[in-house]
C-alpha positions in Angstrom: 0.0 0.0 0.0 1.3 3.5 -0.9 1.5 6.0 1.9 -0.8 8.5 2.3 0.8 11.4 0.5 1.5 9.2 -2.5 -2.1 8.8 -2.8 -3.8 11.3 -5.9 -6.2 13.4 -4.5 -9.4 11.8 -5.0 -7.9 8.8 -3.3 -7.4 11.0 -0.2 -10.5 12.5 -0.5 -12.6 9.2 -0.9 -10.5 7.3 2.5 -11.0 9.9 4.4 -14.7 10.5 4.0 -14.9 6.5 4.6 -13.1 6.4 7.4 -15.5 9.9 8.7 -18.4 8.2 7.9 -17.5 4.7 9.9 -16.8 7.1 12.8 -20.1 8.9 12.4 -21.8 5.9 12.2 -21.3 5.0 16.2 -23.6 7.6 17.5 -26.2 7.6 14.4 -26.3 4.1 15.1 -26.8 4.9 19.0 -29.8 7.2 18.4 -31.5 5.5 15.2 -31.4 2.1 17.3 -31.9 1.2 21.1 -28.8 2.0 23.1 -26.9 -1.3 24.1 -28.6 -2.9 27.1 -25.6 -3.6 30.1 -27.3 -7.3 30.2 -26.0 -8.2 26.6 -22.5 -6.5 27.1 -21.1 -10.1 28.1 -22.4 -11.2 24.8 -21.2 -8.7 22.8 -17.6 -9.7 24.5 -18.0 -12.8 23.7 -18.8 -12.3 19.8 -15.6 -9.4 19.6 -13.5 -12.0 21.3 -14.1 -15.0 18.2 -14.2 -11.6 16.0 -10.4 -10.7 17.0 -9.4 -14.3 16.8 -10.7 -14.5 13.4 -9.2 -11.5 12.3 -5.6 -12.5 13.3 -6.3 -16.1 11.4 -6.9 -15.3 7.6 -7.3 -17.4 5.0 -4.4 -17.1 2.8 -4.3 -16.8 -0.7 -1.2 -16.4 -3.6 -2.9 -12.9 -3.9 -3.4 -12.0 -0.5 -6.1 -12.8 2.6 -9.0 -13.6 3.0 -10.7 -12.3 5.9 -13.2 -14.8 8.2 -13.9 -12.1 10.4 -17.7 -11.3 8.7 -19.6 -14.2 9.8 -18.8 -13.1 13.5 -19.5 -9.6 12.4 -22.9 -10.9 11.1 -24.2 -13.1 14.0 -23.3 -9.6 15.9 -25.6 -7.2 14.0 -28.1 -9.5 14.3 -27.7 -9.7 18.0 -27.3 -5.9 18.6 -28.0 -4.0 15.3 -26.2 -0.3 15.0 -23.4 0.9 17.6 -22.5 -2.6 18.8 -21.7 -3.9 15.6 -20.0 -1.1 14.9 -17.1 -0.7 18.2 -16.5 -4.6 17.1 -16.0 -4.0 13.6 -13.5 -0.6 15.3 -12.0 -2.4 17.8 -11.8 -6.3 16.7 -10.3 -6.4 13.7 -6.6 -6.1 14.1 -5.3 -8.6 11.8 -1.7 -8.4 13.6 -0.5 -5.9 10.8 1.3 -3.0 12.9 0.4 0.4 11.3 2.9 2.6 10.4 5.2 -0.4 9.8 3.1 -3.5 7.7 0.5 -1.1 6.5 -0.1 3.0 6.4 -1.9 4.3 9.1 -4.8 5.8 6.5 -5.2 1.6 5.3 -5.5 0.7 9.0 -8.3 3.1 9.8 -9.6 2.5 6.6 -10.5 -0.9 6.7 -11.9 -0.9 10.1 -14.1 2.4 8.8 -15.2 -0.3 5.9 -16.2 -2.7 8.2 -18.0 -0.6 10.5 -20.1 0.5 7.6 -20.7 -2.1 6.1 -22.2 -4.0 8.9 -24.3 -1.3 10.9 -25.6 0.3 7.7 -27.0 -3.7 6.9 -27.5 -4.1 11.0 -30.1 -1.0 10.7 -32.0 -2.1 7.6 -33.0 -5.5 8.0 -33.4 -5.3 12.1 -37.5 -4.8 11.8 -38.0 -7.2 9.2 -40.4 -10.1 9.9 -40.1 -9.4 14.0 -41.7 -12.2 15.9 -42.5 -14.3 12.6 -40.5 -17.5 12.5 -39.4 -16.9 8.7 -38.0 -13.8 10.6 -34.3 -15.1 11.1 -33.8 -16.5 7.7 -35.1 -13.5 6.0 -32.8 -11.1 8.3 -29.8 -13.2 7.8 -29.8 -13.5 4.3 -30.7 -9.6 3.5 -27.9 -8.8 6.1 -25.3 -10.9 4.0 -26.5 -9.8 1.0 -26.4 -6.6 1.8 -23.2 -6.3 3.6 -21.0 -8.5 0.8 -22.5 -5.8 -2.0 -21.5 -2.7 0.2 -18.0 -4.4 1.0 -17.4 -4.8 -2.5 -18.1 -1.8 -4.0 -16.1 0.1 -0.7 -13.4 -2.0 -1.7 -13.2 -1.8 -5.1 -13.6 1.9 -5.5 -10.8 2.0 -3.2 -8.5 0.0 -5.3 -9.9 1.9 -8.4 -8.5 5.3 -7.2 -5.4 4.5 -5.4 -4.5 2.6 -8.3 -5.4 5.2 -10.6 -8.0 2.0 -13.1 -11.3 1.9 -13.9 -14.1 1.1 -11.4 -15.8 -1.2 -13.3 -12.7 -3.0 -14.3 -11.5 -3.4 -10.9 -15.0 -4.3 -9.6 -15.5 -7.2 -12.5 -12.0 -8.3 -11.9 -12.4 -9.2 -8.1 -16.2 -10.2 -8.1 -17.0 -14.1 -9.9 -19.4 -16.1 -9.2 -16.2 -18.7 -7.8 -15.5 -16.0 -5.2 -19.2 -14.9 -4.4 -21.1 -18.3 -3.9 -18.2 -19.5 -1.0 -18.4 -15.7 0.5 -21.8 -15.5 0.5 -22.2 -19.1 2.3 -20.0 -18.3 4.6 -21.6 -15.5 6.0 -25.0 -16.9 5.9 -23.2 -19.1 9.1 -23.5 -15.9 11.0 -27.2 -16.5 11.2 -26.6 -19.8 12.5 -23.7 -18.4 15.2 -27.0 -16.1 16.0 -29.1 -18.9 16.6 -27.1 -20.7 18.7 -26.8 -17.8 21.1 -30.1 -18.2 22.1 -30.0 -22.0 22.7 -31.2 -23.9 25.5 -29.9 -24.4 28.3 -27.7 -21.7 29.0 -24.9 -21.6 28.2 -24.8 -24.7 25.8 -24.7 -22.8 22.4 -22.1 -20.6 23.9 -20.1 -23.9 24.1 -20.7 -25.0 20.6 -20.4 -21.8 18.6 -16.9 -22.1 18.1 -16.9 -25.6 16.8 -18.9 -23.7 13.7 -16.1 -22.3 13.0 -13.5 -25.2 13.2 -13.9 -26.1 9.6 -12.8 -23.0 8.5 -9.8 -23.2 10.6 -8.6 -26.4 9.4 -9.2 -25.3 5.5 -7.0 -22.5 6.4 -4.6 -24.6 8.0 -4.6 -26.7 4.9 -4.4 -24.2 2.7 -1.6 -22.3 4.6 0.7 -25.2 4.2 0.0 -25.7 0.3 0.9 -21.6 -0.1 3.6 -22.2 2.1 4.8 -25.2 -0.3 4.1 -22.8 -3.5 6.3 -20.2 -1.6 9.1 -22.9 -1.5 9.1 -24.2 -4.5 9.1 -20.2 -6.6 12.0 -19.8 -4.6 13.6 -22.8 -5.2 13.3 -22.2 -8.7 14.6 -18.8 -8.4 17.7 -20.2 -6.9 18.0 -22.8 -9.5 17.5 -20.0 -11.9 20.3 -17.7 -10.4 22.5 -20.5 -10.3 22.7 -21.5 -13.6 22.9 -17.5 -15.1 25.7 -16.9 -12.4 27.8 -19.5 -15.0 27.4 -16.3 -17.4 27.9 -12.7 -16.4 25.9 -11.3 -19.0 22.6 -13.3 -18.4 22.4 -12.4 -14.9 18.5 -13.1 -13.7 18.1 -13.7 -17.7 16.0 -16.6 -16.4 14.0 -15.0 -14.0 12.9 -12.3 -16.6 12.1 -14.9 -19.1 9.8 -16.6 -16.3 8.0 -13.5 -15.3 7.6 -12.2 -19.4 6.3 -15.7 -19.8 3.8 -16.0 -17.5 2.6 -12.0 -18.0 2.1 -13.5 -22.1 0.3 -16.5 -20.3 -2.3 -14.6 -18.7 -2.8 -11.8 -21.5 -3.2 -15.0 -23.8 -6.4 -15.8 -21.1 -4.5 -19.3 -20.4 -5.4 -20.9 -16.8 -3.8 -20.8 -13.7 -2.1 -23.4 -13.4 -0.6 -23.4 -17.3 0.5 -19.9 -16.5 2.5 -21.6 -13.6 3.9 -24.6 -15.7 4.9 -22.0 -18.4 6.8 -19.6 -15.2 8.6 -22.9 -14.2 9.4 -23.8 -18.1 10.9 -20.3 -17.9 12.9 -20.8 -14.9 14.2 -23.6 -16.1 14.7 -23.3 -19.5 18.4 -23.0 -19.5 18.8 -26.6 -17.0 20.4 -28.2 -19.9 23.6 -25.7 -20.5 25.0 -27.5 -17.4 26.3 -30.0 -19.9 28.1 -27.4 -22.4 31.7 -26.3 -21.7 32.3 -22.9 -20.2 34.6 -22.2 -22.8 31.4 -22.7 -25.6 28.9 -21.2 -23.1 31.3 -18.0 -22.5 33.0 -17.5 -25.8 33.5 -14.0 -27.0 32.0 -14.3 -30.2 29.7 -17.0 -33.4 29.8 -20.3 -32.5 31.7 -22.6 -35.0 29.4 -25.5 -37.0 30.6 -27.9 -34.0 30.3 -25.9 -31.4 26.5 -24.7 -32.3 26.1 -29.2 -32.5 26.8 -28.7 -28.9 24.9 -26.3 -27.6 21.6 -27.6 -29.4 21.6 -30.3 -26.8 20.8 -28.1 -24.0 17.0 -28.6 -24.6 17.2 -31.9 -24.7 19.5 -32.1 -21.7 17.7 -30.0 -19.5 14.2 -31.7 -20.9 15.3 -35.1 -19.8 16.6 -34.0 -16.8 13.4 -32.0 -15.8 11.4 -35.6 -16.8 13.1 -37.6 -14.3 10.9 -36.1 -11.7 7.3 -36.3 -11.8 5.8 -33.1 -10.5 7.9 -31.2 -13.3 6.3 -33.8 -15.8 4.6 -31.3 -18.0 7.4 -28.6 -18.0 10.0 -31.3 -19.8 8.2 -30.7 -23.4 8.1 -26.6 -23.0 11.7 -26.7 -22.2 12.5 -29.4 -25.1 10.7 -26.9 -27.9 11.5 -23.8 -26.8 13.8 -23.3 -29.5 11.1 -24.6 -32.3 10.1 -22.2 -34.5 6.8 -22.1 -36.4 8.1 -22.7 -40.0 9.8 -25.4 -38.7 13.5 -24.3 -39.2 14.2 -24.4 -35.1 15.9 -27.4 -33.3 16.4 -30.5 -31.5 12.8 -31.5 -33.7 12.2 -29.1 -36.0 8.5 -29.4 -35.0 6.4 -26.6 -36.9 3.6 -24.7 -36.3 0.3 -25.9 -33.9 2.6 -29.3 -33.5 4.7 -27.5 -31.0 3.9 -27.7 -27.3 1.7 -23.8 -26.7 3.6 -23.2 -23.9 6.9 -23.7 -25.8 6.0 -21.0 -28.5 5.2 -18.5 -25.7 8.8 -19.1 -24.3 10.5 -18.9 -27.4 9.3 -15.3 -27.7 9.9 -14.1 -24.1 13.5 -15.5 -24.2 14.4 -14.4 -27.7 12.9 -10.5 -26.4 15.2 -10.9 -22.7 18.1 -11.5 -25.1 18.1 -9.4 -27.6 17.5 -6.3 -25.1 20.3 -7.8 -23.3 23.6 -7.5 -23.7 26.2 -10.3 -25.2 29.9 -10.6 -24.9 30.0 -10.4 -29.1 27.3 -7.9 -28.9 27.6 -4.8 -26.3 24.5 -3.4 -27.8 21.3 -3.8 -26.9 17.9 -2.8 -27.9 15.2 -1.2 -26.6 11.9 -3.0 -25.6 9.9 -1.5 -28.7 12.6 -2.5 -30.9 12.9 -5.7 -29.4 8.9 -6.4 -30.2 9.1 -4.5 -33.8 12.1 -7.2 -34.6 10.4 -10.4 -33.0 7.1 -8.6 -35.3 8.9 -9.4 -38.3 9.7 -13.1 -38.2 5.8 -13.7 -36.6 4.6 -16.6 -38.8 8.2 -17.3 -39.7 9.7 -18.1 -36.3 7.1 -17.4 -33.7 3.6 -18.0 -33.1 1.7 -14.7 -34.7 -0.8 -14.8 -31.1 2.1 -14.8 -28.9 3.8 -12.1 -31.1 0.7 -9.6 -30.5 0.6 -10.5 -27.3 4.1 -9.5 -26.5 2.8 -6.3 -29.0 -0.2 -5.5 -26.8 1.8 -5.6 -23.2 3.8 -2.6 -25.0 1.1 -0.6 -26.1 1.4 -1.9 -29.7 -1.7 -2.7 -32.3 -2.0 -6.2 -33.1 -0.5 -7.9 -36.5 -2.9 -8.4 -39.9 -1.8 -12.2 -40.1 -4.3 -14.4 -42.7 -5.3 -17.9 -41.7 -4.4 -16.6 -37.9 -4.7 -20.4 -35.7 -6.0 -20.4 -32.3 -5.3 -19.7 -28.9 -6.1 -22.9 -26.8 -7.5 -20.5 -24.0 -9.0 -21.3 -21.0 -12.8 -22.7 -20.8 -14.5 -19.9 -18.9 -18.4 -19.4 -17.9 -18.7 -16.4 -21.0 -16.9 -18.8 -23.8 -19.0 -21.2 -23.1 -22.5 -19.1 -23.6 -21.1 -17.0 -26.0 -20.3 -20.6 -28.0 -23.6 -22.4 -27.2 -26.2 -20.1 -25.6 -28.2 -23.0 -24.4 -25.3 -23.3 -21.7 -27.0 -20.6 -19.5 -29.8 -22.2 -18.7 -27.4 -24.7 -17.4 -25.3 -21.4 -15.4 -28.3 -20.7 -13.7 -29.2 -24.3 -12.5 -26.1 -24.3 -11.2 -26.1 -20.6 -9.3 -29.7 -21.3 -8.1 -28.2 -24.5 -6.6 -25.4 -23.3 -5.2 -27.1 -20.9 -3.3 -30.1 -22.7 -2.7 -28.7 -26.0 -1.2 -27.3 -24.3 2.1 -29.8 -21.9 2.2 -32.4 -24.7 2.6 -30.4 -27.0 4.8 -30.0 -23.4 7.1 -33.8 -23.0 6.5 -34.8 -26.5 7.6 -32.1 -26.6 10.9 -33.8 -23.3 12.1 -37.0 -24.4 11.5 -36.4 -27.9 13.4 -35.1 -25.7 16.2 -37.9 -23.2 15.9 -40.3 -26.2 16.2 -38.2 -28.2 18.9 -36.7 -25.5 20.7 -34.1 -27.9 21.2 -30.5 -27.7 20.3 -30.5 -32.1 20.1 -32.9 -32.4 17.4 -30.2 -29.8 15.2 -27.7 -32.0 16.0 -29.9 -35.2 15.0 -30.8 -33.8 12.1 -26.5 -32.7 10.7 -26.3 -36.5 11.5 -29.1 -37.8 9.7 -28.5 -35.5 6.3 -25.0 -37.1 6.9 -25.6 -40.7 6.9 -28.3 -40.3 4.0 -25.8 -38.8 2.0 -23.5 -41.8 2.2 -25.7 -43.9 1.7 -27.3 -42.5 -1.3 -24.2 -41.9 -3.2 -23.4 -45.7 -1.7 -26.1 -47.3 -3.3 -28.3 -45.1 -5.7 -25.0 -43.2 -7.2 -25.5 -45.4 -10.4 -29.5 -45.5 -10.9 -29.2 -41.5 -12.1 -27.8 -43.2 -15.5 -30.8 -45.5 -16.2 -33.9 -42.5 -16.9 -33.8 -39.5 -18.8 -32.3 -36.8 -16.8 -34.6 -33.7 -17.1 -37.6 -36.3 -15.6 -35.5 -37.8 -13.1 -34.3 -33.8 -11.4 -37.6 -32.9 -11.7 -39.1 -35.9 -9.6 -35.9 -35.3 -7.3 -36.8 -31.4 -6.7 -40.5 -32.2 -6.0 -39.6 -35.2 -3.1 -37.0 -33.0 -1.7 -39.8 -30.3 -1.5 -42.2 -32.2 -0.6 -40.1 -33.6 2.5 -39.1 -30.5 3.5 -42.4 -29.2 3.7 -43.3 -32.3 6.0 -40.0 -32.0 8.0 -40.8 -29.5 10.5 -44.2 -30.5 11.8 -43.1 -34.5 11.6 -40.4 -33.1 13.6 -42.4 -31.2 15.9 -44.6 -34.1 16.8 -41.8 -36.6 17.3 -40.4 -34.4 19.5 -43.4 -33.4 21.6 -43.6 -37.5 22.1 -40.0 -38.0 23.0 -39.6 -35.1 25.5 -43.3 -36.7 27.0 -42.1 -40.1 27.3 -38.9 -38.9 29.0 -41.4 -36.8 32.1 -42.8 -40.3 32.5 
């Protein structure tokens, strides 16, 4: 984050009016709602405790954190809507970044202004909906999380927008996909169940449980601290193998740290995934394995290579390839290192493979190392271009030696128009949710399905545990009813998995929806009953 006075002046403007606003917010939200009762203070302790725990246990992510702080934040507002949620948002949210040293001090107060918001803003609006109904809680929670996700976005992204000096609605499409919304919004609709369990009978029994709501969470971030923490080792391992074999050569110094960052930028503009960009950063990295096996006297010499000595050094691929293959996890990189000095007519080596028969990942390298080393410069060749010169020459041999899409790539990463190339091939890009609708619009009906699902399913298992609780009024029958969803699940998928193959699909989710309907609907009173007769047997 750039401090404060780096910041342009709508950027100023814009975090300090948040961070007014989440101030102002405390008494508005004293006045507009009732004043905090001294009989839920405890409560309200109890709820900024887990929320202060949360904040200082992220989820981490390549990119950054992911806060699991909101669900708390949720289950408070619903408890004590306006002020309250507010000094917990304030005061219980430190994520153990020291300001003034890990972050600026106008970030700090920023985020906490965001929070504080967000939540009483949503607190205040949905706090009279649906009072004393039993639909009440659902309703509440799910308009709370709705509404505070929205508001946190679009706080957030505006913020990013201006300090970053890019378009809101870039920055705000960039950061919000339905792969990031559905798990965020499902997450906070737990805060409704964190509410519930408040009020649980007898005291203090849901004060007990609450937290193990929240010991999933903790072990996927466990999990997925140690996979990042993996990721972390092997980049820099690879940096180090990357330094080590350029340090045989003073005048490729990092040469293969470039080439994996310039590959893995044309990766991404290219719309590849995720995880071919990262095969294509460790292709780059390791691209150069195979000069280990050519003489420092070749490797180093002052000037063109002799007939014989250009034999030798057109091993490398091969050497490094096979060396790279011996070890399963760098499987896939072996062939982008083997072909990375193919060219598309066909006149490259050790194969002299041409055109879409080389590996895609290979043509992409072969144009990021041929640009790091001709801007570079060589014992025989002080010189060095500049970056636009260094596209304008790799322009003239597209179709010739490189891949025409990879050349415009590297054109459009410096501001340049694209190349008029006839009989252009394609780009195997990623599959994502618009290709496929764009290519066959009857996808979106299939989208939907899966959005309404996603969002329905735990909305109706919430739905049915509140309303077993609501009927019951006992925290056992919740249990009883996580463990029976649980064992019917296994057993289904156990010995029903295959049947879904033998009828006509559209028939058999239809019958499906209307059972699960229809046994929903009879849940709550079948529930209801049993219960009334098991508590009755029990006085006798």
């Amino acid at each position: 984050m750039p401090p404060f006075r780096a910041l342009s002046g709508p950027a100023r403007l814009y975090a300090i009016s948040v961070v007014a606003i989440g101030a102002a917010l405390l008494p508005i939200g004293w006045f507009l709602y009732n004043p905090v009762p001294l009989a839920a203070l405890p409560t309200l302790l109890y709820l900024a405790v887990g929320t202060q725990i949360a904040a200082l246990r992220p989820i981490p992510w390549k990119t950054g954190h992911q806060s699991v702080v909101d669900p708390l934040l949720v289950a408070t507002g619903l408890y004590s809507p306006g002020v309250a949620v507010g000094a917990v948002a304030w005061l219980a949210t430190f994520d153990g970044r020291v300001p003034g040293r890990a972050i600026p001090w106008w970030a700090f107060l920023f985020n906490r202004a965001a929070y504080a918001a967000t939540h009483v803003l949503a607190s205040i609006a949905v706090a009279e909906l649906g009072t004393g109904a039993w639909w009440s809680i659902p309703v509440r929670t799910i308009a709370y999380v709705i509404a505070a996700v929205a508001l946190n976005y679009l706080i957030t992204a505006l913020a990013i927008a201006l300090v970053s000096r890019s378009s809101f609605w870039t920055t705000l499409l960039d950061n919000v996909g339905f792969a990031a919304m559905v798990p965020t919004l499902a997450l906070n609709f737990a805060g409704g169940i964190l509410f519930l369990l408040l009020y649980a009978k007898p005291y203090p029994v849901g004060y007990v449980i609450a937290p193990g709501l929240f010991g999933f969470v903790l072990a996927v971030r466990s999990t997925i601290a140690d996979v990042q923490r993996q990721t972390l080792l092997k980049d820099q391992t690879l940096d180090l193998a990357a330094q080590a074999l350029d340090a045989r050569d003073r005048y490729t110094e990092s040469h293969s740290i470039r080439v994996s960052d310039l590959a893995g930028r044309l990766g991404e503009h290219l719309e590849l995934g995720d995880r071919e960009c990262d095969l294509i950063r460790t292709a780059g990295a390791l691209h150069d394995l195979g000069k280990i096996g050519v003489r420092d006297d070749i490797l180093n010499k002052p000037g063109p290579l002799s007939e014989e000595e250009w034999e030798i050094m057109r091993r490398h691929p091969d050497i490094g390839a096979d060396m790279i293959a011996q070890h399963s996890a760098l499987a896939e990189v072996a062939p982008i290192v083997r072909h990375h000095h193919e060219r598309w007519d066909g006149s490259g080596y050790p194969a002299g493979l041409k055109g879409d028969v080389i590996p895609f990942g290979a043509r992409i390298l072969s144009v990021a190392d041929s640009f790091d080393t001709i801007t570079g410069a060589r014992l025989y060749r002080p010189s060095l271009m500049t970056p636009i010169e260094a596209v304008e020459d790799i322009s003239k041999r597209a179709n010739h030696w490189y891949d025409p899409n990879v050349v415009d790539a590297i054109r459009e990463i410096h501001g340049l128009r694209p190349l008029e190339v006839p009989d252009r091939p394609e780009v195997p890009r990623r599959i994502t949710t618009l290709r496929v609708i764009r290519a066959n619009p009857a996808f979106s009906s299939l989208i939907t399905a899966i959005a309404i699902s996603s969002l329905g399913d735990p909305l109706t298992q919430v739905a049915t545990l509140v309303s077993i609780y609501i009927a019951t009024t006992d925290p056992r029958f919740v249990a009883l009813a996580f463990v029976t969803q649980g064992i019917a699940t296994i057993v289904t998928s156990t010995f029903l998995g295959g049947i879904a193959d033998r009828f006509t699909r559209r028939g058999l989710i239809v019958a499906l929806e209307l059972v699960r309907a229809a046994i929903l609907v009879t849940t709550t009173p079948i529930v209801g009953i049993c219960s009334s007769q098991f508590c009755s047997a029990l006085q006798q």
